[in-house]
C-alpha positions, 0 to 999 in steps of 0.5 A: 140737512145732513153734512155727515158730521157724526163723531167730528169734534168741533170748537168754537171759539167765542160761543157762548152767545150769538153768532159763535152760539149759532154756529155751536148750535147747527153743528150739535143738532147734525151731530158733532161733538161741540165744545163750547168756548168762552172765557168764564165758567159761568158763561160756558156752563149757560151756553152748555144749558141752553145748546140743544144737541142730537147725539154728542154730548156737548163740552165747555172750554172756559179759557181766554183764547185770546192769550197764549195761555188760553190757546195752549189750555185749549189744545192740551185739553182737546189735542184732537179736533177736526173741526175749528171754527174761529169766531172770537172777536172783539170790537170797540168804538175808537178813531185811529188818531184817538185810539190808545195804542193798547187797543190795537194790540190788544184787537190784534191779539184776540181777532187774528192770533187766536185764530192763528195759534189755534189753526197752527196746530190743528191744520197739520193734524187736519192734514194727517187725517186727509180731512177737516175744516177750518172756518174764520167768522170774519165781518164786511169790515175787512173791505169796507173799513168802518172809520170809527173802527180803523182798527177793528177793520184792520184785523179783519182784513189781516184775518182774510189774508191768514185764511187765504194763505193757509187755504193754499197750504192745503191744494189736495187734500180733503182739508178746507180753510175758508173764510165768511165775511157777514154783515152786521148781526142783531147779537148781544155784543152788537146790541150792547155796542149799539146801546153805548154809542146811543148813549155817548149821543145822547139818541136811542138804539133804533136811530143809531142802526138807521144812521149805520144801515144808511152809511152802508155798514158802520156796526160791527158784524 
């Protein structure tokens, strides 16, 4: 596979392990420059370890992309990016009418506005250039709203709209914003968050993905 992609430079957000580790992953072996993103030194410096590149030397960016701050230290460092792929998130297991209200703040600030303070300032340099791409990792939570995770879904489905409403922004030029809604993945957040519903009923890891896969979708992707 060839997707011309030398000499782009591309981040990831949220790569240092599974899917964001994944997409980091094929984009290096066809040649982009990676920047690798997570939000401590070590977790990056693992990724770096283990991420197998063709030709362009793969960086680290250990910032909470999740905050203002975060996204600020992101661009300074990198102003120059042709390629962002928005793959942060985060998820937790809570009923809407039980949830502590910080939860939603705090999943709307990491799952939608990172997405969006990153893709405000590099979609117009994108458009400059008459060339880039801006991709969102989304989940099928957008249109089938888990009911332990109302929240969650709820940011999923905000993330659809901003993808949609910046992919009108860029009719005629070689620039794309495009949105992936996937299924739930075997990732180590996933797993994790398998384990500790397992836990809290007092079952295994193996009967929680069986209930979830027959109530068509209640992981989380």
């Amino acid at each position: 596979m060839n997707l011309q992609l030398e000499g782009k430079r591309a981040l990831v957000t949220g790569s240092t392990a599974g899917t964001g580790f994944a997409i980091a992953q094929v984009l290096a072996s066809e040649g982009a420059s990676v920047i690798v993103n997570g939000r401590t030194p070590q977790r990056v410096e693992d990724a770096l370890k283990k991420l197998k590149a063709s030709r362009a030397e793969p960086q680290g960016l250990a910032a909470d992309l999740g905050t203002a701050a975060g996204a600020h230290e992101a661009i300074t460092r990198f102003p120059e990016v042709e390629i962002l792929v928005n793959n942060l998130g985060i998820f937790e297991r809570n009923r809407l009418n039980r949830s502590p209200r910080r939860i939603g703040y705090i999943s709307f600030e990491v799952n939608v506005l990172s997405g969006v303070r990153l893709s405000r300032y590099y979609l117009p340099l994108t458009k400059r250039r008459n060339w880039g791409r801006i991709v969102f990792t989304l989940s099928q939570s957008a249109v089938q709203i888990p009911s332990g995770m109302i929240h969650y879904g709820m940011t999923k489905t905000a993330q659809v709209a901003v993808s949609r409403g910046l992919a009108e922004t860029t009719v005629g030029t070689d620039v794309t914003v495009d949105a992936v809604l996937a299924g739930p993945t075997a990732s180590e957040g996933v797993k994790n968050f398998v384990q500790q519903v397992a836990a809290n009923q007092k079952t295994d890891a193996a009967t929680v993905e069986k209930s979830s896969s027959a109530a068509c979708g209640r992981l989380p992707s």
